[in-house]
Short mmCIF file of the C-alpha atoms (twelve columns), coordinates in Angstrom:
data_MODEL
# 
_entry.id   MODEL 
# 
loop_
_atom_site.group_PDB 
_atom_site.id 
_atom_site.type_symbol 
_atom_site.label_atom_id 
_atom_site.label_alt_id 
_atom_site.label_comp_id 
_atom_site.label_asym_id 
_atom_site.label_seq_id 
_atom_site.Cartn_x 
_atom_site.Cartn_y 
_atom_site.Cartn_z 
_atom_site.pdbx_PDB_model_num 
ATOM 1   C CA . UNK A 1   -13.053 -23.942 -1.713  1 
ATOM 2   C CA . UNK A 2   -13.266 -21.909 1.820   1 
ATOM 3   C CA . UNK A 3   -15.172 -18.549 1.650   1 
ATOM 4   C CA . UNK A 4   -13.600 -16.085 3.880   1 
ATOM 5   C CA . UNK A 5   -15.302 -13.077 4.864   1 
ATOM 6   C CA . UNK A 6   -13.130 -10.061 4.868   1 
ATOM 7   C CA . UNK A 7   -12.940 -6.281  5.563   1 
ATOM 8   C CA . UNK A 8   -11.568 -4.209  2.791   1 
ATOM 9   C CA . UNK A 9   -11.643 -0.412  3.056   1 
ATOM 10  C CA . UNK A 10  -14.165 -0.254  5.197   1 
ATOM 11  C CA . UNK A 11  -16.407 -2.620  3.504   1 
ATOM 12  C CA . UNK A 12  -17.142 -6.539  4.255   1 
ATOM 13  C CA . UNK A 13  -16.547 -8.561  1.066   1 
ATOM 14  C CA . UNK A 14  -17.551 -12.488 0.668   1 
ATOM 15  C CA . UNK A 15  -14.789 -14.559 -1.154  1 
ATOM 16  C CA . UNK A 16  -14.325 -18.209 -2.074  1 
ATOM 17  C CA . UNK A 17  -10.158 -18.753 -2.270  1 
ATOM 18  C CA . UNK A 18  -7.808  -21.121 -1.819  1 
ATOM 19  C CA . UNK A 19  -6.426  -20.657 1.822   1 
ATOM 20  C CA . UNK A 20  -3.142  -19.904 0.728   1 
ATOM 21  C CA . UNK A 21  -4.535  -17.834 -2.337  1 
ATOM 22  C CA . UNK A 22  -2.246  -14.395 -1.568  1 
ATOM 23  C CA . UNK A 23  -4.517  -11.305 -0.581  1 
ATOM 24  C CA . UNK A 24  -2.738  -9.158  -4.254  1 
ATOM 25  C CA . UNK A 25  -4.974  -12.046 -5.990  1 
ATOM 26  C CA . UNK A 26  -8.091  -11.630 -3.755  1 
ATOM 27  C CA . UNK A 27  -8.086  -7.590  -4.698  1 
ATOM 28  C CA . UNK A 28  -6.943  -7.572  -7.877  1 
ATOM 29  C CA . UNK A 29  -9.381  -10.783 -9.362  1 
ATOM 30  C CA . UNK A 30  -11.947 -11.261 -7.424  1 
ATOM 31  C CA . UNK A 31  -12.545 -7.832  -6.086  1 
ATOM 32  C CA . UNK A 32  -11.598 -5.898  -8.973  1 
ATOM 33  C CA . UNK A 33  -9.185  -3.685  -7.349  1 
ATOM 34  C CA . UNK A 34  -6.342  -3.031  -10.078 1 
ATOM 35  C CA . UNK A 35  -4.475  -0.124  -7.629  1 
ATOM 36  C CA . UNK A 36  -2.425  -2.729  -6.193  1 
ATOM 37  C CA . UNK A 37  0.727   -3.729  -8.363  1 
ATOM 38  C CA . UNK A 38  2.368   -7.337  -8.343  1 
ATOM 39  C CA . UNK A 39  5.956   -6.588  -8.161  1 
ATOM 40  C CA . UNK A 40  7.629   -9.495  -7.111  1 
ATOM 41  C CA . UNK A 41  5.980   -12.322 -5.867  1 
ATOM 42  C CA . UNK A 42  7.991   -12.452 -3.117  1 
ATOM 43  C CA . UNK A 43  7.589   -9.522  -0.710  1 
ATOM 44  C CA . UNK A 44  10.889  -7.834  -1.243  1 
ATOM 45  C CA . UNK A 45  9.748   -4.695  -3.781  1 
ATOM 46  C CA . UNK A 46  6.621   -3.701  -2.234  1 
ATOM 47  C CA . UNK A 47  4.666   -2.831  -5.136  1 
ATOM 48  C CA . UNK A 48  1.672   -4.590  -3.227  1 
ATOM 49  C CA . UNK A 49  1.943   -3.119  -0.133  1 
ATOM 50  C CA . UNK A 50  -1.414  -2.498  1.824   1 
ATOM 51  C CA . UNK A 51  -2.470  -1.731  5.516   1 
ATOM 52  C CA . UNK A 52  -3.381  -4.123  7.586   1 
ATOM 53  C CA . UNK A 53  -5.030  -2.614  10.749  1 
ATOM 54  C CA . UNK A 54  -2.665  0.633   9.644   1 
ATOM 55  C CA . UNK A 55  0.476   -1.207  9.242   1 
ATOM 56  C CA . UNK A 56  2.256   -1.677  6.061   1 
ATOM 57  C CA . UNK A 57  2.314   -5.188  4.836   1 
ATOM 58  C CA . UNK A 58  3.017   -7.233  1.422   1 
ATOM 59  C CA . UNK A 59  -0.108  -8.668  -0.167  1 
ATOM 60  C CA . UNK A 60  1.668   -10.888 -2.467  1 
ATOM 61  C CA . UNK A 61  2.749   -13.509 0.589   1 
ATOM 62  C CA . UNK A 62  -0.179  -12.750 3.047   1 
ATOM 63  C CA . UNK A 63  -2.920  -15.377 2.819   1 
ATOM 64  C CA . UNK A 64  -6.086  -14.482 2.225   1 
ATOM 65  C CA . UNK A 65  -6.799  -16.930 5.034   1 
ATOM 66  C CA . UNK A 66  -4.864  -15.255 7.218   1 
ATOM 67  C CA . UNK A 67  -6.931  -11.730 7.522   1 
ATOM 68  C CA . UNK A 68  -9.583  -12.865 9.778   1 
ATOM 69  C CA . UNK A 69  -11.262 -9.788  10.992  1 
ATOM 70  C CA . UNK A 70  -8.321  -7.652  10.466  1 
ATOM 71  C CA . UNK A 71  -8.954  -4.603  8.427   1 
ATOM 72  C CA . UNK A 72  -7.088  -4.101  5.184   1 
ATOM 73  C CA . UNK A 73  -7.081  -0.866  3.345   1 
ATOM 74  C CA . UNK A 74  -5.738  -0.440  -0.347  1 
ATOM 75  C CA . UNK A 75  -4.661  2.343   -2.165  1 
ATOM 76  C CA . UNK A 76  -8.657  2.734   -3.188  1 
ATOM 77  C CA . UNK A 77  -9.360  2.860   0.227   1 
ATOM 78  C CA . UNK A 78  -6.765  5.578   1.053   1 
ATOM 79  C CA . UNK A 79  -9.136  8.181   0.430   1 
ATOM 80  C CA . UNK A 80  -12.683 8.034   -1.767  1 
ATOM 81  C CA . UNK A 81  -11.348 11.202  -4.418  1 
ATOM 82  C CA . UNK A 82  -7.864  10.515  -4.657  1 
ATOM 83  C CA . UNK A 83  -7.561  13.279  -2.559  1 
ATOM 84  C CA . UNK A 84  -5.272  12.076  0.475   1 
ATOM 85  C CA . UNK A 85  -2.534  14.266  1.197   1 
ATOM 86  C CA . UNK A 86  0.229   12.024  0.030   1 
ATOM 87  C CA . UNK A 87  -1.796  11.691  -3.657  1 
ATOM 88  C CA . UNK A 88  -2.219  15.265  -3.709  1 
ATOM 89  C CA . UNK A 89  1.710   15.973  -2.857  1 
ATOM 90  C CA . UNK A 90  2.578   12.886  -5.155  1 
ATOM 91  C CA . UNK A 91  0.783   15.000  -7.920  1 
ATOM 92  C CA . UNK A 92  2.086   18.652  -6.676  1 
ATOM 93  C CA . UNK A 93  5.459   17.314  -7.266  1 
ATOM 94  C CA . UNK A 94  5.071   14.936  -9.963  1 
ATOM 95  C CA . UNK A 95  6.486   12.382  -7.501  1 
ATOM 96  C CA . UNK A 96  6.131   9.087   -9.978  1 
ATOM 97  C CA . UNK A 97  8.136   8.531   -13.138 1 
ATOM 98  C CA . UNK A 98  6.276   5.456   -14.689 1 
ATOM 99  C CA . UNK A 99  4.293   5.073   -11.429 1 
ATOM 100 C CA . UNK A 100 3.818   1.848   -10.940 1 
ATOM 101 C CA . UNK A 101 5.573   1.137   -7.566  1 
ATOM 102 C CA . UNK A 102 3.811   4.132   -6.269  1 
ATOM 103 C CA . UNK A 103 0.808   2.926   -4.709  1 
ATOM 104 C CA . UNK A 104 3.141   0.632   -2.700  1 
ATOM 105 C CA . UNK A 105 5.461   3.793   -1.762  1 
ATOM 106 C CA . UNK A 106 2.018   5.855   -0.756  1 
ATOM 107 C CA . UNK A 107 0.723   3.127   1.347   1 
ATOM 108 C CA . UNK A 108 3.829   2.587   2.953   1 
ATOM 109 C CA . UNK A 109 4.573   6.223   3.118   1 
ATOM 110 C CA . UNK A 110 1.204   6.842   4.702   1 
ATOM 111 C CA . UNK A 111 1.678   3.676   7.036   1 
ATOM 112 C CA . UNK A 112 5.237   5.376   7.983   1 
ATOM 113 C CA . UNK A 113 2.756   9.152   9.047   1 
ATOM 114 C CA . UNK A 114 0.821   7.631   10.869  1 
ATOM 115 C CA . UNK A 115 2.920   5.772   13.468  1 
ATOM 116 C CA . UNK A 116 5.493   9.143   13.343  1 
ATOM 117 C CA . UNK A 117 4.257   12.266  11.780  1 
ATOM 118 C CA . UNK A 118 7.026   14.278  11.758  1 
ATOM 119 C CA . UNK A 119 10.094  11.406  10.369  1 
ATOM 120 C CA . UNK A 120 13.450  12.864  9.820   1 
ATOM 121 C CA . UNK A 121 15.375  11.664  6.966   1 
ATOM 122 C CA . UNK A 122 16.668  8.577   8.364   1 
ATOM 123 C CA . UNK A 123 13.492  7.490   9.532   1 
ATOM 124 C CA . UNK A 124 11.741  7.809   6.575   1 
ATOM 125 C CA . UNK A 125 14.940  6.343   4.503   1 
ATOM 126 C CA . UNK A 126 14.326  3.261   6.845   1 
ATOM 127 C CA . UNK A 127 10.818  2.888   6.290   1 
ATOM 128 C CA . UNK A 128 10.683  2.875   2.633   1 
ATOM 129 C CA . UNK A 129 13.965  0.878   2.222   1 
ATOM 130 C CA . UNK A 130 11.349  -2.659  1.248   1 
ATOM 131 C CA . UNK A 131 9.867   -0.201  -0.852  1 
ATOM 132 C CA . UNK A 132 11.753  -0.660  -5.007  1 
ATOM 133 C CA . UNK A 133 11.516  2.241   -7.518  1 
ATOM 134 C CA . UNK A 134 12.794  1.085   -10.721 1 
ATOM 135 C CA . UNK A 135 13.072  4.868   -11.718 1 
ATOM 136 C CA . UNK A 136 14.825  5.957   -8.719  1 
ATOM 137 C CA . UNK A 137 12.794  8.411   -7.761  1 
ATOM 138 C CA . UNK A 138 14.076  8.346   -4.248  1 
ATOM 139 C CA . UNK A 139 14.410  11.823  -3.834  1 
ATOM 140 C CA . UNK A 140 11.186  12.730  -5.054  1 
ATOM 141 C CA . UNK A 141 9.291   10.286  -2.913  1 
ATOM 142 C CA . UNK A 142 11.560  11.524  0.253   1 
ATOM 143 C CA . UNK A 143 10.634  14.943  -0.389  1 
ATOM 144 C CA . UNK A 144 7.024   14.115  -0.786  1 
ATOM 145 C CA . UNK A 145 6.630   12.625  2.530   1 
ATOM 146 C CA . UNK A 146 8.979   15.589  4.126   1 
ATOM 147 C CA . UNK A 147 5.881   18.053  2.658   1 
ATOM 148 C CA . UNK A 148 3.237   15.567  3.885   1 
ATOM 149 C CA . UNK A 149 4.622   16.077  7.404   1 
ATOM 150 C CA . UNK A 150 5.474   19.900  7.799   1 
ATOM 151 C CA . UNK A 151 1.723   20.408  6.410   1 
# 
């Protein structure tokens, strides 16, 4: 078994995986980091969704052997207290229903800020359209990310 050395919120981490062994099984087993959800399997609800090098992608279908030096960040690595102002709006407006797409909708909702900070509706309807909330809390998330940006 390969051992792949790989950067995960700012931190290196040695792991011996299967080369195709998806990245949501690296974190969540081997690393102990529970914050992001399997979903799917498949990429298409984006429970899992992390950054890599800032960009929103699905950890359930990215190798492990496939992050190189690439940085990956994870809902842990967001912020250190939880404190990131998408968590903190999340909470202000008690954003989540059960909550457990919603690390995938913060990471991809803070992927989204980054690249525009200011998104108008349709822009940040497109971006989170990957991004399934059995609860249909739509509205709330769109709304979140609408305060994230005027602040």
């Amino acid at each position: 078994m390969p051992t792949y050395n790989i950067n995960i919120n700012g931190k290196s981490h040695q792991v011996d995986a299967d080369a195709d062994t998806p990245l949501l099984w690296v974190l969540r087993d081997d690393l102990d980091m529970p914050g992001t959800k399997f979903g799917c399997g498949i990429a298409m609800c984006g429970a899992c969704t992390v950054h890599l090098n800032g960009n929103a992608v699905r950890s359930c279908s990215l190798p492990v052997s496939a992050i190189g030096s690439n940085e990956v960040t994870t809902i842990e690595g967001l912020s250190e207290n939880g404190d990131h102002p998408l968590q903190k709006v999340w909470i202000e407006q008690d954003v989540a229903q059960c909550g457990y797409c919603q690390t995938g909708q913060i990471m991809n909702a803070a992927a989204l800020l980054k690249q525009n900070p200011n998104p108008d509706d349709a822009a940040i309807e497109a971006a989170m359209k990957g991004n399934i909330c059995r609860c249909g809390t739509y509205v709330r998330i769109k709304n979140a990310i609408k305060s994230v940006a005027k602040a």
